[in-house]
N, CA, C and O atoms as CSV, one atom per row, in Angstrom:
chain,resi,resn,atom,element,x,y,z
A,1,UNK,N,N,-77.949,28.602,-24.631
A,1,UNK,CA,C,-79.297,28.229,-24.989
A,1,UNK,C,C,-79.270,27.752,-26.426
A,1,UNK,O,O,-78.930,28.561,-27.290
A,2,UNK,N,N,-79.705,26.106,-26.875
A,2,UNK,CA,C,-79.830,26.181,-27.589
A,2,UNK,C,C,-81.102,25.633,-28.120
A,2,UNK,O,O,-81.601,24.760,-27.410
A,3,UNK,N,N,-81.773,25.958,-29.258
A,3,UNK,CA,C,-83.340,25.696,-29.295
A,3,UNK,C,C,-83.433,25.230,-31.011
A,3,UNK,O,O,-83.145,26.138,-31.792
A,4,UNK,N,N,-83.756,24.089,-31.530
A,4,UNK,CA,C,-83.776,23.630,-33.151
A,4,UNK,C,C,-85.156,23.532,-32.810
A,4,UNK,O,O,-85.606,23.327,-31.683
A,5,UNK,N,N,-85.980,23.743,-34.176
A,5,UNK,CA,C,-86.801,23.832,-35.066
A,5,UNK,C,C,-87.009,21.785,-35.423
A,5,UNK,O,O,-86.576,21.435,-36.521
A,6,UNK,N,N,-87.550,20.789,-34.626
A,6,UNK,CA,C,-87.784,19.446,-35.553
A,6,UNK,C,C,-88.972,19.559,-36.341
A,6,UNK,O,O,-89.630,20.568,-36.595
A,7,UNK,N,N,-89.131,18.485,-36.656
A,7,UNK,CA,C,-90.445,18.256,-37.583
A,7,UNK,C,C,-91.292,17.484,-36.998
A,7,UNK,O,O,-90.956,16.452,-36.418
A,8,UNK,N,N,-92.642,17.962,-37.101
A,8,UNK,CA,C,-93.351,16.791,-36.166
A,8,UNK,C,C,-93.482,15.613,-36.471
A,8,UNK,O,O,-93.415,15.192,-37.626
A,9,UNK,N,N,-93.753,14.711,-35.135
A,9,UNK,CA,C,-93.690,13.098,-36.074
A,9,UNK,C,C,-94.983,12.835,-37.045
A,9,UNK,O,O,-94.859,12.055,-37.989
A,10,UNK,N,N,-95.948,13.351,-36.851
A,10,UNK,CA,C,-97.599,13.457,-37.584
A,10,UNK,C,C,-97.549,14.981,-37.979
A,10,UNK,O,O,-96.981,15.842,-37.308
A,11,UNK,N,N,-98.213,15.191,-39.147
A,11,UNK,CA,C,-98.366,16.519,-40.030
A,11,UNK,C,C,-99.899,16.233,-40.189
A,11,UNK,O,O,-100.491,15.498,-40.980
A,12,UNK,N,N,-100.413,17.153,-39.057
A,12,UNK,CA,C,-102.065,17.273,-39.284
A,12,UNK,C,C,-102.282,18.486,-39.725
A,12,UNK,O,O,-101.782,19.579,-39.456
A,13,UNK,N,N,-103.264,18.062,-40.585
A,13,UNK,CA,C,-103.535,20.073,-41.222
A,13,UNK,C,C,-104.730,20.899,-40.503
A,13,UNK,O,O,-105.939,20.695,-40.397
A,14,UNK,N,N,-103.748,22.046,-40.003
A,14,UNK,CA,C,-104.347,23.342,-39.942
A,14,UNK,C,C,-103.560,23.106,-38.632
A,14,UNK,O,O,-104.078,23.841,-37.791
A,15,UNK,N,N,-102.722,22.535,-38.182
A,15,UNK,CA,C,-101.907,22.257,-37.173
A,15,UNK,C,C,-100.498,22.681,-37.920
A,15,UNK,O,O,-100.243,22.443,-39.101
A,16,UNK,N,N,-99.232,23.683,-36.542
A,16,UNK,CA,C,-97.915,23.564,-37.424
A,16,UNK,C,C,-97.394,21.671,-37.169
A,16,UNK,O,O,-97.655,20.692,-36.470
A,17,UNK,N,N,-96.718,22.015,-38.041
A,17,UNK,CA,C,-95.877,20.729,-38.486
A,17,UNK,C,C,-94.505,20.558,-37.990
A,17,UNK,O,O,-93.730,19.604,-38.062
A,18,UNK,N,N,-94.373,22.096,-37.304
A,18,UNK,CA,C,-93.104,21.381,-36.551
A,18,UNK,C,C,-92.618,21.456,-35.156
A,18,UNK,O,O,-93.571,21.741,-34.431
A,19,UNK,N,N,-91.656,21.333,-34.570
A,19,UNK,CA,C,-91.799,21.146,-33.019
A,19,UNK,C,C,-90.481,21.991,-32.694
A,19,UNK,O,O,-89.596,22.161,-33.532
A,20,UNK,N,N,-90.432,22.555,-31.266
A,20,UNK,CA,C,-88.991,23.121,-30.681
A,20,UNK,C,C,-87.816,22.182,-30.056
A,20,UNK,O,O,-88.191,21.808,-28.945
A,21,UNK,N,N,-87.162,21.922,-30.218
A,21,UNK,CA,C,-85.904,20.999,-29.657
A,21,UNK,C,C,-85.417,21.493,-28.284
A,21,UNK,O,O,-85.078,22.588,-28.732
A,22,UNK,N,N,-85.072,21.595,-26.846
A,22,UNK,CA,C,-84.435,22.483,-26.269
A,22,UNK,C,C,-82.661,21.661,-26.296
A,22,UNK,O,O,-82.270,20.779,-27.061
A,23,UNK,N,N,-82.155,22.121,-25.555
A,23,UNK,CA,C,-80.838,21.540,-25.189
A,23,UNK,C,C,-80.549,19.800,-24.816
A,23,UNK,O,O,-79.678,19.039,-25.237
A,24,UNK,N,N,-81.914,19.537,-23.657
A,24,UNK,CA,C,-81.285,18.688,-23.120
A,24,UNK,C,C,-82.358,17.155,-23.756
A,24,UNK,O,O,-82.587,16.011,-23.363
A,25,UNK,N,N,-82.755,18.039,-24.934
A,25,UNK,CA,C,-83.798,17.112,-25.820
A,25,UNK,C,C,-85.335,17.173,-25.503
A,25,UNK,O,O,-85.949,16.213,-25.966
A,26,UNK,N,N,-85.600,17.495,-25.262
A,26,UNK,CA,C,-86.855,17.749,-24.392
A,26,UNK,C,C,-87.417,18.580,-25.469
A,26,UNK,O,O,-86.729,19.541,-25.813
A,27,UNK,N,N,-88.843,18.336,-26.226
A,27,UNK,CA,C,-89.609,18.658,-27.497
A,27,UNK,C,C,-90.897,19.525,-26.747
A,27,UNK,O,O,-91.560,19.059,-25.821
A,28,UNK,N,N,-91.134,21.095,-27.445
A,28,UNK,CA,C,-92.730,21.410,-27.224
A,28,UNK,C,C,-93.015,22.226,-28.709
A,28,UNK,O,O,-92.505,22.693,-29.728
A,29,UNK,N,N,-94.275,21.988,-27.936
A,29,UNK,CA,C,-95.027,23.031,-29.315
A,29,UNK,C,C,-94.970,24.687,-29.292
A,29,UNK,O,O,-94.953,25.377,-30.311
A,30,UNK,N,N,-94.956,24.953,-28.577
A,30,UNK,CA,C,-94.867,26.656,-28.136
A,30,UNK,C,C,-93.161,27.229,-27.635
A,30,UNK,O,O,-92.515,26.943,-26.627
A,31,UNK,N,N,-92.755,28.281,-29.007
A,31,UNK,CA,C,-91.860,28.654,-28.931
A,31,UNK,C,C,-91.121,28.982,-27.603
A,31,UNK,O,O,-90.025,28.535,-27.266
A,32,UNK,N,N,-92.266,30.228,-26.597
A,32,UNK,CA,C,-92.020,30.478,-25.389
A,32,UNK,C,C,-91.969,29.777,-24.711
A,32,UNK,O,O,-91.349,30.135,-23.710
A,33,UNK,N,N,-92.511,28.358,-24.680
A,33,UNK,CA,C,-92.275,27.079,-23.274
A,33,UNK,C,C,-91.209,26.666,-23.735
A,33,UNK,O,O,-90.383,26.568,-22.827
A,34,UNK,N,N,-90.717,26.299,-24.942
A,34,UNK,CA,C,-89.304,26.065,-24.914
A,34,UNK,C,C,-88.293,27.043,-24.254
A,34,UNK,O,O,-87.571,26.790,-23.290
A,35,UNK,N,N,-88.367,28.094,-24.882
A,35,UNK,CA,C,-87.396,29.199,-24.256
A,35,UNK,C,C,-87.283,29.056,-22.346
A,35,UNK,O,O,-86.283,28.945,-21.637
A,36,UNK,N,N,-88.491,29.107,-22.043
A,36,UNK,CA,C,-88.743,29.189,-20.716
A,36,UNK,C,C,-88.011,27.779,-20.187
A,36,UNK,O,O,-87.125,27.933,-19.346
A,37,UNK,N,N,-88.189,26.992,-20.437
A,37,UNK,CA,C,-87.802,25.417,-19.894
A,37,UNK,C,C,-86.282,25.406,-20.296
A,37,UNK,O,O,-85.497,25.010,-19.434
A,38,UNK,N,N,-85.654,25.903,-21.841
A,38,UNK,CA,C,-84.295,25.404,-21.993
A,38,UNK,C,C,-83.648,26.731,-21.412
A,38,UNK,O,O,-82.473,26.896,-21.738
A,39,UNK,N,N,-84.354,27.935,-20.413
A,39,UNK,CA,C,-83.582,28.885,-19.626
A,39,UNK,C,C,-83.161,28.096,-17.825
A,39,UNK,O,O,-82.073,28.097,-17.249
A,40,UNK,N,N,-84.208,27.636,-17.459
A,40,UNK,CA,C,-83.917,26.968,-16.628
A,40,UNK,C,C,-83.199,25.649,-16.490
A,40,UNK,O,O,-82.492,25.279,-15.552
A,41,UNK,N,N,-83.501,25.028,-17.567
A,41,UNK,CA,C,-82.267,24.310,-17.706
A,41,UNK,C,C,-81.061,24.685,-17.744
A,41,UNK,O,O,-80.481,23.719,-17.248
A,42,UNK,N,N,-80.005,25.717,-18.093
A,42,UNK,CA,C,-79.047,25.930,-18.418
A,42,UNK,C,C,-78.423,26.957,-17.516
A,42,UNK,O,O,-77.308,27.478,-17.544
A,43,UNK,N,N,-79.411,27.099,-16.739
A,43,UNK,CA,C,-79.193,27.684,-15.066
A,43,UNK,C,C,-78.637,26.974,-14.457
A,43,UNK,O,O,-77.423,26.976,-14.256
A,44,UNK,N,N,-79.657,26.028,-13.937
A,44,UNK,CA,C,-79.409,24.798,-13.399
A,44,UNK,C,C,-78.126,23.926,-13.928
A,44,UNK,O,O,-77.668,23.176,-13.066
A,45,UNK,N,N,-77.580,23.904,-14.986
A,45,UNK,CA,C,-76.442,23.002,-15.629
A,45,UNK,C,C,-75.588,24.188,-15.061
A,45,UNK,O,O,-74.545,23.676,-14.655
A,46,UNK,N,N,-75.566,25.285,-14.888
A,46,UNK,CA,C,-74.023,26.693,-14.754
A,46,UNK,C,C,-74.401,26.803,-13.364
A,46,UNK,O,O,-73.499,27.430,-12.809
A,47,UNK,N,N,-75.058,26.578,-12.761
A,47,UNK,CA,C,-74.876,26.912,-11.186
A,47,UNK,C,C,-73.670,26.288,-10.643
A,47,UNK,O,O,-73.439,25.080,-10.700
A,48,UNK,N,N,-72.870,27.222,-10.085
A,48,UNK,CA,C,-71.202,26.940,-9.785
A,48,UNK,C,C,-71.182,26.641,-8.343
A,48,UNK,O,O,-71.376,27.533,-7.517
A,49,UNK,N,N,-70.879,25.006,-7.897
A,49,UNK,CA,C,-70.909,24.786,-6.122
A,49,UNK,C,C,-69.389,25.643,-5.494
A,49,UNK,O,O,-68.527,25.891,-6.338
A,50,UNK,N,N,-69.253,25.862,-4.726
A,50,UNK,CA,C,-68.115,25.923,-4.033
A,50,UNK,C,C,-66.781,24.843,-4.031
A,50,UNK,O,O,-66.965,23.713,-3.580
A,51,UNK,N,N,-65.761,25.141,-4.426
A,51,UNK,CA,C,-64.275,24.121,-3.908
A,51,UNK,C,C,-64.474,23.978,-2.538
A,51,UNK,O,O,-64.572,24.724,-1.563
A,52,UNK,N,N,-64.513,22.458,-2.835
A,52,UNK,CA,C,-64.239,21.672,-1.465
A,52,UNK,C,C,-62.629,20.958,-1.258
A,52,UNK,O,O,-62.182,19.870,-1.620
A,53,UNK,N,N,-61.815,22.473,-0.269
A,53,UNK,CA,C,-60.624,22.019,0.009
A,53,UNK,C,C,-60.571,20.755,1.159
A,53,UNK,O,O,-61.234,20.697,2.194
A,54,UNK,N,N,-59.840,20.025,0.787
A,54,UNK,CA,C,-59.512,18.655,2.231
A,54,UNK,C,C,-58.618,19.182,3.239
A,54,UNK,O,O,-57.951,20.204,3.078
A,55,UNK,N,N,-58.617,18.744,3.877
A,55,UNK,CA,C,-57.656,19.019,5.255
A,55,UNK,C,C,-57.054,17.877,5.722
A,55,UNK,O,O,-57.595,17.097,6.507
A,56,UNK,N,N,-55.639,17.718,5.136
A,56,UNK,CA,C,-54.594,17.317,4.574
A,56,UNK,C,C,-53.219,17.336,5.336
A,56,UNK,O,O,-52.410,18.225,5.073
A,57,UNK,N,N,-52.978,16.510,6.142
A,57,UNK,CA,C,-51.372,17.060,6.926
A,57,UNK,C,C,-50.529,17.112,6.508
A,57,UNK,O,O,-49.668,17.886,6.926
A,58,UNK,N,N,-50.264,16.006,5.065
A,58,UNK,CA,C,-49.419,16.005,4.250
A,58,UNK,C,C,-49.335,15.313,2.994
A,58,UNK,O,O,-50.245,14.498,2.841
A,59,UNK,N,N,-48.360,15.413,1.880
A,59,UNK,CA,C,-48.775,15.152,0.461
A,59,UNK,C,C,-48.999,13.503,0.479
A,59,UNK,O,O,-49.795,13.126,-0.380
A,60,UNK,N,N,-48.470,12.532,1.258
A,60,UNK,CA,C,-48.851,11.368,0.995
A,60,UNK,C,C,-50.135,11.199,1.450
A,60,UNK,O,O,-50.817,10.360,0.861
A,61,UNK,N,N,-50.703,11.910,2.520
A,61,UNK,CA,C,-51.697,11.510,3.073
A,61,UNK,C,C,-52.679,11.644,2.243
A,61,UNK,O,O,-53.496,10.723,2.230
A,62,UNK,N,N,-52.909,12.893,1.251
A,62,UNK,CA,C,-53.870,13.373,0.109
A,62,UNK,C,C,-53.143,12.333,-1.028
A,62,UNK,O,O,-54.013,11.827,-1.737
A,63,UNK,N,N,-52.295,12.059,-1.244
A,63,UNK,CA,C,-52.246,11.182,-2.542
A,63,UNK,C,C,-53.226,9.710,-1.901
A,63,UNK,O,O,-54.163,9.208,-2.522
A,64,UNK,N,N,-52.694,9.213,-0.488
A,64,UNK,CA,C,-53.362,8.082,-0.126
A,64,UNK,C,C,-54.809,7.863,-0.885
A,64,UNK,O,O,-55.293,7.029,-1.650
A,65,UNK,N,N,-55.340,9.421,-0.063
A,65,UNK,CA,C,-56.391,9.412,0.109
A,65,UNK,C,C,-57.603,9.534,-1.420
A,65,UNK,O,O,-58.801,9.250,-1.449
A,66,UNK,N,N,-56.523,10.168,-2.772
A,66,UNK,CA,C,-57.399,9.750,-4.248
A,66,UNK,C,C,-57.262,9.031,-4.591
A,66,UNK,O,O,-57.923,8.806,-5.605
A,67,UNK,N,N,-55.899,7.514,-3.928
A,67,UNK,CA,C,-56.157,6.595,-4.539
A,67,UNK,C,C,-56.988,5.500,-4.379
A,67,UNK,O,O,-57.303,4.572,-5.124
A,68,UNK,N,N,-57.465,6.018,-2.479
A,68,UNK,CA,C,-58.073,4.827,-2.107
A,68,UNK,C,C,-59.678,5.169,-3.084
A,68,UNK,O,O,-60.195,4.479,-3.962
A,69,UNK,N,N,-60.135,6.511,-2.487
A,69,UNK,CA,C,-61.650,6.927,-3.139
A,69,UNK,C,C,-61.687,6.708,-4.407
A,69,UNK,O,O,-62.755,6.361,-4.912
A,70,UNK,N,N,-60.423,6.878,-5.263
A,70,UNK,CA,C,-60.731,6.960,-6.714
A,70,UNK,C,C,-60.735,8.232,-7.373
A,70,UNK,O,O,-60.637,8.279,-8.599
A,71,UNK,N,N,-60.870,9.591,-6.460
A,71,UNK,CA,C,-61.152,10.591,-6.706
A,71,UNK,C,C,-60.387,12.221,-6.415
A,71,UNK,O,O,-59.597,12.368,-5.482
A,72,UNK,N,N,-60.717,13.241,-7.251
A,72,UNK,CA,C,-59.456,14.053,-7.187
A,72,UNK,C,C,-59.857,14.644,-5.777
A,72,UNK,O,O,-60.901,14.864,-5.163
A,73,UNK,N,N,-58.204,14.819,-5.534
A,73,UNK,CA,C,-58.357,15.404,-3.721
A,73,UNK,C,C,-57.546,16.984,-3.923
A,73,UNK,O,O,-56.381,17.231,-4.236
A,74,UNK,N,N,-58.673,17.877,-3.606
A,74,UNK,CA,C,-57.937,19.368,-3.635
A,74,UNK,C,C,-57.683,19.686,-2.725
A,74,UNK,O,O,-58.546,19.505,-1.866
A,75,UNK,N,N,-56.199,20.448,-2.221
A,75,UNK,CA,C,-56.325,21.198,-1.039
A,75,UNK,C,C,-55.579,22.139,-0.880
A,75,UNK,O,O,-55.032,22.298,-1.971
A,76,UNK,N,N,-55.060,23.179,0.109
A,76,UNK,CA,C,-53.998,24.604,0.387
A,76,UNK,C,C,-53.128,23.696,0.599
A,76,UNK,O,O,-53.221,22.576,1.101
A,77,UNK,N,N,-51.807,24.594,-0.060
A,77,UNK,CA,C,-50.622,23.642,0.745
A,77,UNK,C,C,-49.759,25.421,0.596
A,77,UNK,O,O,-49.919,26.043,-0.455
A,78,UNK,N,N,-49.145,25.863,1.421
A,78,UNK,CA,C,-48.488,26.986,1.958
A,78,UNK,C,C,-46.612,26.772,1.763
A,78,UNK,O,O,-45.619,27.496,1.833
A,79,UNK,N,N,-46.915,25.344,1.494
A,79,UNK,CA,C,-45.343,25.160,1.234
A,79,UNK,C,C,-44.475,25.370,-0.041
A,79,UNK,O,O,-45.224,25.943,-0.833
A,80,UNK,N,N,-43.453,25.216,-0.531
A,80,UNK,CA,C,-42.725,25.242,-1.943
A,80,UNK,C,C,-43.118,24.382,-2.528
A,80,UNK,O,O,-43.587,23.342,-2.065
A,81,UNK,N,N,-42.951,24.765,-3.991
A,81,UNK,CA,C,-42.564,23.288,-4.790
A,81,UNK,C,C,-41.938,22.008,-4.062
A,81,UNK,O,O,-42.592,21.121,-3.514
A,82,UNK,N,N,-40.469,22.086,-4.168
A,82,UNK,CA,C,-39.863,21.716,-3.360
A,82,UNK,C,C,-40.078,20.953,-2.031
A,82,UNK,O,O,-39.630,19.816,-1.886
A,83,UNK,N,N,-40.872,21.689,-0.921
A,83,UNK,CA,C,-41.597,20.542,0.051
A,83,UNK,C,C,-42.674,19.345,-0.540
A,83,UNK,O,O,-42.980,18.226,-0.129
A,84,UNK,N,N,-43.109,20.214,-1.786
A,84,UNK,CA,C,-43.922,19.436,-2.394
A,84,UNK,C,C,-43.597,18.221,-2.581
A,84,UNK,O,O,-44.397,17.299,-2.419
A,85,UNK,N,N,-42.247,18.044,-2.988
A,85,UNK,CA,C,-41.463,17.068,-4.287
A,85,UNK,C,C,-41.290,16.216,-2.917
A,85,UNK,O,O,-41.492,15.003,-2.873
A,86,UNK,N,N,-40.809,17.167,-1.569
A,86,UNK,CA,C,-40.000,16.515,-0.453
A,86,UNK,C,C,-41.043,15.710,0.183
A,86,UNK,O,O,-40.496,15.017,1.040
A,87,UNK,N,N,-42.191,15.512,0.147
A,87,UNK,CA,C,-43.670,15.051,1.217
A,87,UNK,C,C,-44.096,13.740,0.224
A,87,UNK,O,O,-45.008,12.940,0.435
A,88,UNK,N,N,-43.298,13.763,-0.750
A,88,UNK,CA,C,-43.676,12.255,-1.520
A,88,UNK,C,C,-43.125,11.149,-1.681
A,88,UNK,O,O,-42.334,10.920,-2.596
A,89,UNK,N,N,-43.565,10.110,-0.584
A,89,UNK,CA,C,-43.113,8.690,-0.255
A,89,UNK,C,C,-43.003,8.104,-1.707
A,89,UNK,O,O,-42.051,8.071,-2.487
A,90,UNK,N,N,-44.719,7.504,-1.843
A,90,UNK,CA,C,-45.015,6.662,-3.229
A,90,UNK,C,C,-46.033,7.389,-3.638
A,90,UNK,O,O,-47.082,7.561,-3.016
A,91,UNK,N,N,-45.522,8.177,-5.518
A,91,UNK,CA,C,-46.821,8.833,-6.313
A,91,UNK,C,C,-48.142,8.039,-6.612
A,91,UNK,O,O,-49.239,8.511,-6.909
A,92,UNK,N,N,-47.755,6.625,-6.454
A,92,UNK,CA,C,-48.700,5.495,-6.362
A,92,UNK,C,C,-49.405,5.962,-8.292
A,92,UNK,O,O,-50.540,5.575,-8.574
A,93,UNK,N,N,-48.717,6.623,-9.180
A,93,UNK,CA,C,-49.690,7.405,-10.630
A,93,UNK,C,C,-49.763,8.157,-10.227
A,93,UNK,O,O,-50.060,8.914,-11.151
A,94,UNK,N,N,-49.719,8.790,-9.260
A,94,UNK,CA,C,-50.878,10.246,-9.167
A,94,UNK,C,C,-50.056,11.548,-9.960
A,94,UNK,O,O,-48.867,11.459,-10.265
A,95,UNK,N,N,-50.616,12.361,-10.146
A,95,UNK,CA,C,-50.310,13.771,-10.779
A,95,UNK,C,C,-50.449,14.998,-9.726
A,95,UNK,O,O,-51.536,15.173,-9.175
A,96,UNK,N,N,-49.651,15.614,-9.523
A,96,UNK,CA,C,-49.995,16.527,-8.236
A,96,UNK,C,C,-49.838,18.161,-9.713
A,96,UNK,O,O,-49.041,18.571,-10.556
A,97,UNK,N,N,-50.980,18.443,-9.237
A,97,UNK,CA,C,-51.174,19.733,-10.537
A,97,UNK,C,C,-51.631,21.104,-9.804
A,97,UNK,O,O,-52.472,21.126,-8.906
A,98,UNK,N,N,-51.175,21.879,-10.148
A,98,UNK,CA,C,-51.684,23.399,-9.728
A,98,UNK,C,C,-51.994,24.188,-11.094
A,98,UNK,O,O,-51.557,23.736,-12.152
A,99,UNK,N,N,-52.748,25.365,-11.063
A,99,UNK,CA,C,-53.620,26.165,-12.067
A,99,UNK,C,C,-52.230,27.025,-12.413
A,99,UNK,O,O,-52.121,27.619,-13.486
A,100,UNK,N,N,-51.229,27.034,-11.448
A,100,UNK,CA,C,-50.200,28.405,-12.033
A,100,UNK,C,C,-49.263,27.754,-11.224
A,100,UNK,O,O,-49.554,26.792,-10.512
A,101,UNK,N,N,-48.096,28.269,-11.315
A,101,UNK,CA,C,-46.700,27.672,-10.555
A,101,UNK,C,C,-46.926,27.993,-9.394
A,101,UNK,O,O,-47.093,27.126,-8.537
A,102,UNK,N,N,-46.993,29.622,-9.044
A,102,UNK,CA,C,-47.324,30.010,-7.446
A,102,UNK,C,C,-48.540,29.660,-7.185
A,102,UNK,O,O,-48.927,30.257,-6.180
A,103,UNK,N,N,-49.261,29.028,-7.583
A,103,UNK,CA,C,-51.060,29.075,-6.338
A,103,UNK,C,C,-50.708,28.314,-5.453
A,103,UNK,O,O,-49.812,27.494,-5.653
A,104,UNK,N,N,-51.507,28.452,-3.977
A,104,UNK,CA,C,-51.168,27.788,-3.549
A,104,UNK,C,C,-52.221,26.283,-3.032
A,104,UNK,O,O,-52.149,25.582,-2.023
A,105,UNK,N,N,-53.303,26.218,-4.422
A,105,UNK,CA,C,-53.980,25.330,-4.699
A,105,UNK,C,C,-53.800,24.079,-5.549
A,105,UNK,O,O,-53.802,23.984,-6.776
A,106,UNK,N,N,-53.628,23.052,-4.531
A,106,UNK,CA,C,-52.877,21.635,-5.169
A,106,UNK,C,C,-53.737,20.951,-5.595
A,106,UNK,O,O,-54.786,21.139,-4.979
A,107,UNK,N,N,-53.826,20.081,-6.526
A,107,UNK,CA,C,-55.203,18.793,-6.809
A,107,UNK,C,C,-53.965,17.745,-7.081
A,107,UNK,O,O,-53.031,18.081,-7.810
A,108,UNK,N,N,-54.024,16.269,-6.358
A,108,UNK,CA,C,-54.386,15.038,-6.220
A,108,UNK,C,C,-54.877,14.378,-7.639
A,108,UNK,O,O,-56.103,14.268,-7.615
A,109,UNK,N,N,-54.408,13.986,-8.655
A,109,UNK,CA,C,-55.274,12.736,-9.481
A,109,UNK,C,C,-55.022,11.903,-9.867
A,109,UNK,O,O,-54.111,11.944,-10.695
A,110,UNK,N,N,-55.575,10.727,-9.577
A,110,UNK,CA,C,-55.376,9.581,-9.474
A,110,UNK,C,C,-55.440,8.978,-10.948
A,110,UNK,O,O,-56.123,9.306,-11.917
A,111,UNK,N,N,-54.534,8.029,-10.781
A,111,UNK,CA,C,-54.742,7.199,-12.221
A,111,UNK,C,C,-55.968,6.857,-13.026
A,111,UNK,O,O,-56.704,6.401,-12.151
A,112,UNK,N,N,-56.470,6.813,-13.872
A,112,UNK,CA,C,-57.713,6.748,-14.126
A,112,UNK,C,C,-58.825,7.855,-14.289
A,112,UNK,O,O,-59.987,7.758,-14.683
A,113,UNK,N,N,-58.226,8.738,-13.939
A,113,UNK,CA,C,-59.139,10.390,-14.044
A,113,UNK,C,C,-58.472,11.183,-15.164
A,113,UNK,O,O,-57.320,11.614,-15.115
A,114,UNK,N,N,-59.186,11.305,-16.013
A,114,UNK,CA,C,-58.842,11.919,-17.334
A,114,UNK,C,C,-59.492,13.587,-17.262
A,114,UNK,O,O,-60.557,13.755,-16.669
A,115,UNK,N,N,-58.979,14.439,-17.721
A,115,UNK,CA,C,-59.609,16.104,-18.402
A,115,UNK,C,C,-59.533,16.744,-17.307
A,115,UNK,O,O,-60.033,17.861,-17.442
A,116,UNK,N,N,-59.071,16.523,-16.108
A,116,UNK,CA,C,-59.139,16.963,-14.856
A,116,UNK,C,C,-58.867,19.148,-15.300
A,116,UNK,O,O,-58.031,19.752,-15.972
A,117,UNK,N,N,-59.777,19.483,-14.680
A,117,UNK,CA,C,-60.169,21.491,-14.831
A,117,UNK,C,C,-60.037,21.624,-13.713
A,117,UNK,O,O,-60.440,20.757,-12.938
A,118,UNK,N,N,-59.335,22.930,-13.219
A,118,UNK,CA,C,-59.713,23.493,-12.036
A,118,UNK,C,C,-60.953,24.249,-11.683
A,118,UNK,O,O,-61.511,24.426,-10.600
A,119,UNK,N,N,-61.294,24.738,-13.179
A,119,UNK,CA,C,-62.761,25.262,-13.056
A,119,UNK,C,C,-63.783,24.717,-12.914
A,119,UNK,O,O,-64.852,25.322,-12.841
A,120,UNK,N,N,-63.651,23.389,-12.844
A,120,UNK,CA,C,-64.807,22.651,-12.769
A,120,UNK,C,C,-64.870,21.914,-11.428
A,120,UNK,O,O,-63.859,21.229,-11.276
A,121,UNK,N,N,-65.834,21.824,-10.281
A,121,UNK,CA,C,-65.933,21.509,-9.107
A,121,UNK,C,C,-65.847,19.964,-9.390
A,121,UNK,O,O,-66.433,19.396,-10.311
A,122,UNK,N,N,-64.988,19.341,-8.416
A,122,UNK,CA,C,-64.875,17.743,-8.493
A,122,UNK,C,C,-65.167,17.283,-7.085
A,122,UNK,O,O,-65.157,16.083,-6.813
């Protein structure tokens, strides 16, 4: 939550003179409607969707498949490293990345996709 103190654009007297900022820019006059509005906002921005794993027969087929969409492709893979390395025709760029050596959660990313998180739903 974050909430600044602006200045109003007009300074009428016997009126305050200055205004609440919330997060997503959004200006009021009353301390508590800010609070109230930049709480729901920042709900709404942290509400966490579910990983959407693909169903995937094999590593070219998920590389195919972020390069055609453009987009990162997550999925289980139960196999080794190793089958990993072994299931790849053409990397076509792609980056095949996991959160830890053993998970057995793979992500797909395609050339052109930068900052790629596992914590963050794609």
């Amino acid at each position: 939550m974050s909430i600044h103190v602006v200045p109003a654009p007009i300074i009428i007297p016997g009126k305050q003179n200055f205004r609440y900022q919330t997060t997503d820019g959004s200006v009021f006059m009353d301390l508590d409607e800010a609070v109230e509005y930049d709480n729901a906002y920042t709900v709404k921005e942290n509400e966490k969707k579910p990983t959407v794993y693909e169903q995937v027969w094999t590593i070219q087929e998920a590389i195919n498949k972020a390069v055609a969409e453009n987009r990162v492709v997550r999925f289980i893979w139960n196999g080794s490293n190793a089958d990993i390395k072994k299931g790849i025709v053409d990397i076509k760029g792609c980056q095949l990345v996991k959160p830890e050596r053993e998970s057995k959660d793979v992500a797909v990313i395609p050339p052109g996709i930068e900052n790629f998180d596992f914590n963050e739903v794609t």
